[in-house]
N, C-alpha and C positions, 0 to 999 in steps of 0.2 A: 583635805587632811594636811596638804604641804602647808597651808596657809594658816593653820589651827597649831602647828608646829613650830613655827619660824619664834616666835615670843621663848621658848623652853629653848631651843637649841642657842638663843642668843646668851640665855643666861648663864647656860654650862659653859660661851666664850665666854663671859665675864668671868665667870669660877675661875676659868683654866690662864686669865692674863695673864700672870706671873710662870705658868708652864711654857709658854709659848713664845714664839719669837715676835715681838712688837709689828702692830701694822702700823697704819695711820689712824685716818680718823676708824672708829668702828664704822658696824655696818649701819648704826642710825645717823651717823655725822653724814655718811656718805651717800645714804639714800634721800636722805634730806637735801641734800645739795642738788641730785638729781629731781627731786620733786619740783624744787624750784627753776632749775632749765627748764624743764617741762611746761612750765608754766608760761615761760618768757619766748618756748619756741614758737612759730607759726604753723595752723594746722597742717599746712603741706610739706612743710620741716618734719615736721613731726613724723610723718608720713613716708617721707623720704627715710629717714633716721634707722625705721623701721625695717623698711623692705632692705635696707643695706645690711642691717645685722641678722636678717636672717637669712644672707647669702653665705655667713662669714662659713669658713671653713669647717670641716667634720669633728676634725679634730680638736677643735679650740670648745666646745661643746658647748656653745652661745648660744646657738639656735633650740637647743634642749631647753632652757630656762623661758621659752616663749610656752603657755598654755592656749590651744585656741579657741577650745571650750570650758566652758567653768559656770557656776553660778554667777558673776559679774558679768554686766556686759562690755561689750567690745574694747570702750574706750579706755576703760579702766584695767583690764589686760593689757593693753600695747602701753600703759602707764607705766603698771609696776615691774613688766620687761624691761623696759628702760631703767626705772631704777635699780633691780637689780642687777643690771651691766654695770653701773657705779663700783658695786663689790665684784666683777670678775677676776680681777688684778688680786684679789686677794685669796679667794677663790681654786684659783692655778696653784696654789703653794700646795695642793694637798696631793700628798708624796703616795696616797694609792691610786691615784692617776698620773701613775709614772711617764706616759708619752705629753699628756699633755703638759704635765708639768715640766717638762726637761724640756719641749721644744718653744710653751711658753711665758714662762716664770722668770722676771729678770727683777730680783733683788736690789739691787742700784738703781733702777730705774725710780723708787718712790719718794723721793730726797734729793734736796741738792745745797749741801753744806756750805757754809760758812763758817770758817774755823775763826775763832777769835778766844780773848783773854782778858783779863782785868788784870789792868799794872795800877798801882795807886789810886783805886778807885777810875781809872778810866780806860775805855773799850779801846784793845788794841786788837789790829785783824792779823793773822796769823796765814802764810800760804799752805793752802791746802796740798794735802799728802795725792798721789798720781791719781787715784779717786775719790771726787768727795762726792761721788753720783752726779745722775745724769737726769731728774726731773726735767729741766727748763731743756734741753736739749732734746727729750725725745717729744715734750710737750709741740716744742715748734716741726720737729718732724710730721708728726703726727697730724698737726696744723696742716701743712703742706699738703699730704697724702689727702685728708678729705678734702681737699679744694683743685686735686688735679685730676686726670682723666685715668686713675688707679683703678683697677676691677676692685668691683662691691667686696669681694672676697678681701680684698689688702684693705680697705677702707671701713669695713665690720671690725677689723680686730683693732684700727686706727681708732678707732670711735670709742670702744669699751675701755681701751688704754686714757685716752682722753678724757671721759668722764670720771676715771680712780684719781689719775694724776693731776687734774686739776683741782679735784679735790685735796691730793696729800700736800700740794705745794702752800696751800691756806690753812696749814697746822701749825702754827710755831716752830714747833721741834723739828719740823720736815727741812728748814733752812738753818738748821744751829747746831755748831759743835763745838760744843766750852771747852776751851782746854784749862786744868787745872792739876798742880799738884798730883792730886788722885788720879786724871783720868789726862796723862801729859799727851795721849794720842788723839783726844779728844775723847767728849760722852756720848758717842753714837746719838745723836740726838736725845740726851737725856735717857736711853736703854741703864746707863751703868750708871745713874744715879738713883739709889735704894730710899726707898720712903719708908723701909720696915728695918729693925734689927739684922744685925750681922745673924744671929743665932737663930733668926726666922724659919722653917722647913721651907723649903723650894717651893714647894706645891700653895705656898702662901704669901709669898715673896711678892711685893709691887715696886715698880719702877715708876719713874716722873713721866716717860714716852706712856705707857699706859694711861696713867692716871688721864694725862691730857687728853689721850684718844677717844676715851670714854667716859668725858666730862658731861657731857648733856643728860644721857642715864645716870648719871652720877648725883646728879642733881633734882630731872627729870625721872625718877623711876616709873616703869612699865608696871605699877601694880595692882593692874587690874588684870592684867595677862592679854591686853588687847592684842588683835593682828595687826601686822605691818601696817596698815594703811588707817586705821584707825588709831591707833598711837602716834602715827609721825606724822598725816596730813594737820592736824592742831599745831604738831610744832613748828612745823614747814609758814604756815598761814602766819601763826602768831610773830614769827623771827620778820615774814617780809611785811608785817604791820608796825614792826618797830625800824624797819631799815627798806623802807619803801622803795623802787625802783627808781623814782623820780630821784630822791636825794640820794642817790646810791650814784647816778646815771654818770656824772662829773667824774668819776673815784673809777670806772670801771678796766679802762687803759687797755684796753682789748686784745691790741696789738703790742702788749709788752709784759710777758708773763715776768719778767724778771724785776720787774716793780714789783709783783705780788709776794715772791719770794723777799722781797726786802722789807714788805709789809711783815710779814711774818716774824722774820729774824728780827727786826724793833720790837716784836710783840716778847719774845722769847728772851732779851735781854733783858727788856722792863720790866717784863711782868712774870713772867713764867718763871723766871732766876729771880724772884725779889728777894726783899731783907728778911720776911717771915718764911722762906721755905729751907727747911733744915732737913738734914740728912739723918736718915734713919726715923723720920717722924711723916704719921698722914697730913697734910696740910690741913689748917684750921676750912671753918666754913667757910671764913669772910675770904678766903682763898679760891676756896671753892665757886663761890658765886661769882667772884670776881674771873674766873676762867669759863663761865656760864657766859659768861655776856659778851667776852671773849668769842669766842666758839662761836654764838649768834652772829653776830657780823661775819665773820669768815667765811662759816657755810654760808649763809647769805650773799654773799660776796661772789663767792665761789660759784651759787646754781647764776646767777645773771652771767655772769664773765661765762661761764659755757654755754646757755642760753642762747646768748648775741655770737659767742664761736659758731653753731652749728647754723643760727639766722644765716649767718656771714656764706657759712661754705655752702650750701646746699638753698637757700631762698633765692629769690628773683638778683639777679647777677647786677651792679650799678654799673657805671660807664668803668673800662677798667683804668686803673693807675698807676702811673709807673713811679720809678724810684725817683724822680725829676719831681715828684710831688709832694715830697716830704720838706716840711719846711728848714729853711737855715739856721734859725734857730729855735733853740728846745730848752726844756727847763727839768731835769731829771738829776738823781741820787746815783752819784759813780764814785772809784777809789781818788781821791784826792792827797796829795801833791798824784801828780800824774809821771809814773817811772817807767823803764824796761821792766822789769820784775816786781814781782808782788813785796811790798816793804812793810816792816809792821809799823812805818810813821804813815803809813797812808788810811785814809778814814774815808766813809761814805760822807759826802760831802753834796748837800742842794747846789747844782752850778747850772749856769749858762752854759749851752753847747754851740757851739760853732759846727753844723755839720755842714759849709761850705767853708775848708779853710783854704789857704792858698796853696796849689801844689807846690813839693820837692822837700818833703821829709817824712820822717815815719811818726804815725800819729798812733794810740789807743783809737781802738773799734767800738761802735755802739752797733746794737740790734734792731730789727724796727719791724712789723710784721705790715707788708704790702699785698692786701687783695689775697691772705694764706702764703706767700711768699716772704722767708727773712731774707732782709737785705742790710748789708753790713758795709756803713759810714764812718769812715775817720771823723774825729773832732777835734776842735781846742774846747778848752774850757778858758772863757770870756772872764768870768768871775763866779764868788762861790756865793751865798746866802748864810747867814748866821740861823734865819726861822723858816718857820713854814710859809709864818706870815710875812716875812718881808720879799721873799721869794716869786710869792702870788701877787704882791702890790706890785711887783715889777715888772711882773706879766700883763698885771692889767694895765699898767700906765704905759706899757710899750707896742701893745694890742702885740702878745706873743701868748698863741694858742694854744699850744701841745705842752702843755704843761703835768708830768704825772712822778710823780716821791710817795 
């Protein structure tokens, strides 16, 4: 009956967008994303994945969402358990599960901002105010926890956290805070920019953070009223037929969520903020489609990169590696001119990293994720790149590996 249900109860969230407080992706962006780990896990991974989240705590009420009988067989229940741990982060908001939600519900945690502005037509970054969230930060904790000797219990609710957040960090809006005239604190990722009339009723009211969330139904309608699994395993298949794992493999950066995050934010300046989206109107189709295809890569993007996270933490262990293994030089997107404080002359800039420079001064920090462990390298910046392309030709003419923007 829950499964004969799940198609109507999603659509009354679509009704209620505009009532409610913006998530990330919906709960199709997101089960989708986990369909795709699924896919890319090993079946002993998988396995593992399992018995850890149904150790997780009473309280956190994870282990409730596993059925152990049903008309499906086996495999296909510890699937869509999994997937719906992708939506538990969202899940926890609901305020008549008062314990649970007060002991596990952390709003900042879905986001992790980049405040920025347009001066003359070009992108100026802006320091963010004491919070601009904590995505990339709990994402690496998180990291950590499944990969150390944590009880099942701290590593079940480690896991479910993992699979929402790695999905909300591959949203546009989840890395972007326009600051504008209107919105001088920034637009909450696009929450307080209105795509309907001022004079709209509430209960009809849409925001640009929606619209994005639940762009794939938007385009993709469920109207046939199928179940979960048959509405979304087509989309799941069709997205990793057009972004295949193989040509994905190069792009995945595993070990560096905050490339993804900047993937993102480039999506959200270029595209998500273009010349045809106007305030107080629904964006055209050619809008629409164009955040369709969007959308595909990201989720997509998003179930490998947790996929190969979970292989990582929990598969056949390789020789371990220490921070001596990371190479000297790198080729990543950081703020450039390189200052004590954040300056709005400084730009995300393709550079050469020196992460062996010569001791006796204070340098900016890079991140790097070793064997589930962040480890944190001073750098210089060598030189910058004007493209992508000449970036990559310099990589390959200098045999330098760790190349990820």
């Amino acid at each position: 009956m829950l499964r004969k249900m799940m198609p109507v109860l999603f659509v009354v969230v679509v009704l209620m967008g505009a009532a409610i407080p913006a998530l990330a992706w919906d709960d199709t962006g997101h089960k989708i994303t986990a369909y795709i780990a699924w896919q890319r896990m090993t079946p002993d991974v998988r396995e593992r994945v399992l018995k850890i989240l149904l150790a997780a705590p009473e309280d956190s009420t994870i282990g409730t969402y596993h059925f152990p009988y049903g008309s499906q067989n086996v495999d296909a229940r510890k699937r869509d358990f999994f997937m719906v741990m992708a939506t538990w982060a969202d899940l926890i908001r609901d305020r008549n599960f008062d314990v649970r939600m007060k002991k596990y519900h952390k709003s900042n945690w879905h986001y992790d901002d980049q405040f920025w502005t347009l001066k003359d037509g070009k992108i100026e970054y802006l320091k963010a105010p004491e919070d601009g969230g904590q995505a990339l930060k709990r994402i690496a904790e998180f990291v950590k926890t499944i990969s150390s000797n944590a009880p099942d219990s701290e590593k079940a609710v480690a896991i479910a956290w993992l699979e929402h957040l790695i999905g909300d960090i591959h949203q546009p809006l989840h890395s972007s805070a326009r600051v504008t005239d209107t919105e001088p604190k920034g637009d909450q990722g696009g929450n307080l920019f209105s795509l309907t009339p001022k004079d709209t009723p509430r209960d009809k009211q849409e925001n640009l953070h929606w619209f994005w969330d639940s762009i794939v139904v938007r385009n993709i309608p469920n109207t046939k009223n199928a179940c979960d699994i048959d509405f979304l395993e087509p989309l799941a298949k069709d997205f990793m037929k057009k972004y295949p794992f193989a040509k994905m493999q190069s792009r995945l950066a595993v070990s560096d969520p905050a490339s993804w995050a900047k993937e993102s934010l480039t999506y959200a300046q270029n595209d998500v903020f273009s010349s045809d989206l106007k305030r107080g109107e629904m964006p055209s189709d050619k809008y629409k489609k164009k955040g369709l295809k969007i959308a595909e890569e990201r989720l997509t993007l998003a179930g490998y990169r947790m996929g190969e996270i979970f292989n990582q933490a929990f598969g056949a262990k390789p020789a371990v590696a220490s921070a001596d293994a990371i190479p000297c030089k790198i080729i990543r997107k950081v703020m450039y001119p390189v200052t004590q404080t954040s300056s709005v002359k400084q730009t995300l800039e393709i550079a050469l990293l020196d992460l062996c420079p010569t001791p006796g001064m204070a340098r900016p920090m890079y991140s790097l994720f070793i064997n589930g462990n962040m480890v944190m390298k001073e750098y210089d910046v060598v030189r910058t790149f004007k493209t992508d392309a000449e970036a990559r030709k310099y990589a390959a003419d200098n045999k330098i590996a760790d190349v990820s923007f």
